[in-house]
C-alpha positions as CSV (number, residue, x, y, z in Angstrom):
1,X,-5.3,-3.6,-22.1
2,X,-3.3,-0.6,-22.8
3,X,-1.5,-2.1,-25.4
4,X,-4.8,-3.1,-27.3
5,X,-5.9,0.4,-27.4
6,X,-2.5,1.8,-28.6
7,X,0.2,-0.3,-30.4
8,X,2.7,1.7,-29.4
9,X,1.8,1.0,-25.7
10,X,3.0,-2.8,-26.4
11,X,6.3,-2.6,-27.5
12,X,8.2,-4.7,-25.1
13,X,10.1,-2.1,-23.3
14,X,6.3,-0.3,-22.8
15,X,5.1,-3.6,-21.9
16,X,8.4,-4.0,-19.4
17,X,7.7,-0.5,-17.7
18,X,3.8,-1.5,-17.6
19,X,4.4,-4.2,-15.6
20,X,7.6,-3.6,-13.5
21,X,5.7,-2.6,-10.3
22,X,3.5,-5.3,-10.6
23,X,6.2,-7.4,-10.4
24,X,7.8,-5.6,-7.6
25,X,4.5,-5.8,-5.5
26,X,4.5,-9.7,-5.9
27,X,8.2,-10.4,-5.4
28,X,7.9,-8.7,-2.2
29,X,4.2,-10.3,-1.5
30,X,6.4,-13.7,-1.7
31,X,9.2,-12.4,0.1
32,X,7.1,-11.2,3.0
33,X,5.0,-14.6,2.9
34,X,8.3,-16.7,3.3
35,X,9.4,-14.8,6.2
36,X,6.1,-15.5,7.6
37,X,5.7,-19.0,7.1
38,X,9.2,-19.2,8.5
39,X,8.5,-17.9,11.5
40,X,5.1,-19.9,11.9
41,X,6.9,-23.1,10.7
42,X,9.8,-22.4,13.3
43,X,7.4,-21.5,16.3
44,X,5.3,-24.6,15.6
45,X,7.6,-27.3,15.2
46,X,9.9,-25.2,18.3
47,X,6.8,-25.3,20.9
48,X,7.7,-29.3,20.2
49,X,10.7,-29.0,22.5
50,X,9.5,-26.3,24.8
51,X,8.2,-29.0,27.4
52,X,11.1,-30.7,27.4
53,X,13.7,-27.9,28.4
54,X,11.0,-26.7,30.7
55,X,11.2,-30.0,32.8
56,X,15.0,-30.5,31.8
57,X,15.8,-29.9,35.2
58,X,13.5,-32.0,37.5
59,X,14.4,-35.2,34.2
60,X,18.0,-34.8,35.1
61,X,17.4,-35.0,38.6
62,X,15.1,-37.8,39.0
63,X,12.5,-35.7,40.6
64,X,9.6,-36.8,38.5
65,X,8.5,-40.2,36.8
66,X,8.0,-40.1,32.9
67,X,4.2,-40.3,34.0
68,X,4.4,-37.2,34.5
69,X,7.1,-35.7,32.3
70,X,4.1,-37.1,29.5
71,X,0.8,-35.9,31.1
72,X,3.2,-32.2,31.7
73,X,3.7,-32.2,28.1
74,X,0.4,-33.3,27.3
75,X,-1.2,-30.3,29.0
76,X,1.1,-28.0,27.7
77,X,0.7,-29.4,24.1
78,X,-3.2,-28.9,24.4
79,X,-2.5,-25.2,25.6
80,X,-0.2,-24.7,23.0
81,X,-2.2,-26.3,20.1
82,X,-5.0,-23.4,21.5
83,X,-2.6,-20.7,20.8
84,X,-1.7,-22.1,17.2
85,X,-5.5,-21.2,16.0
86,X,-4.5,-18.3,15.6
87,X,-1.2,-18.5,13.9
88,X,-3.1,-21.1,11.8
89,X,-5.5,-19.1,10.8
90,X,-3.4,-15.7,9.8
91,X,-4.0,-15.7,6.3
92,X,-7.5,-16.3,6.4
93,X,-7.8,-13.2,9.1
94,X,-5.3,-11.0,6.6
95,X,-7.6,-12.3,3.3
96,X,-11.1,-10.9,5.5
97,X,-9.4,-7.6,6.6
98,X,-8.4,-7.1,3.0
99,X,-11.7,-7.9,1.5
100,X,-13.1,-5.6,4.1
101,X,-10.5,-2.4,3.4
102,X,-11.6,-3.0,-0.5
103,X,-15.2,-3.1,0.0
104,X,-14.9,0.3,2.5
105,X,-13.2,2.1,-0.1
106,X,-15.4,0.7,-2.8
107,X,-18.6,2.3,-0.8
108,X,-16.3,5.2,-0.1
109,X,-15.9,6.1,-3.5
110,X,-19.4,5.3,-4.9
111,X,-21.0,7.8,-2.2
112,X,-18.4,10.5,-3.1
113,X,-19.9,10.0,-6.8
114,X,-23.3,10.2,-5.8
115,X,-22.6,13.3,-4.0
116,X,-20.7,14.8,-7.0
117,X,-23.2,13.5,-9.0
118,X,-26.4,15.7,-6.6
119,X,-24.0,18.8,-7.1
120,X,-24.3,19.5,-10.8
């Protein structure tokens, strides 16, 4: 929009400093979503295993039957998939805290304007 009010303003190099923090802010949007997802990928395929090196001991022993080796990793699969509600939901959560921060500041700034607005 700048450079439809000003030619001068869209040169390319302009047009290049316009825009290199909105690229910045992106890039790094990206970079901190991939280490997110990362983390969420690794902890939900790695809670997977969990059960199993839990009862590693008492398999290698003999001490229990794989009846209950599978109902034990059952349980703690259902307690698990309970905790990943959360980690499934993140983005949704960080998208409604957004959305409320703008709107707060959006009311902010409109009742500093009426009250500028009352003064003169």
């Amino acid at each position: 929009m700048l450079g439809e009010d000003d030619a001068s303003r869209a040169k390319p190099d302009q047009v290049d400093f316009l825009f290199d923090d909105v690229r910045k802010i992106h890039f790094k949007a990206y970079l901190h979503y991939f280490y997110f997802n990362m983390a969420k990928w690794s902890y939900l395929q790695g809670m997977v295993i969990v059960p199993y090196f839990a009862l590693g001991p008492t398999i290698i022993t003999g001490a229990i039957t794989l009846g209950v080796v599978s109902q034990t990793v059952r349980a703690m699969g259902k307690v698990a998939e309970s905790l990943q509600y959360i980690i499934r939901s993140w983005l949704k959560i960080v998208e409604l805290v957004s959305v409320y921060k703008r709107l707060r500041e959006f009311e902010r700034r409109i009742l500093a304007a009426e009250s500028t607005t009352l003064k003169t």
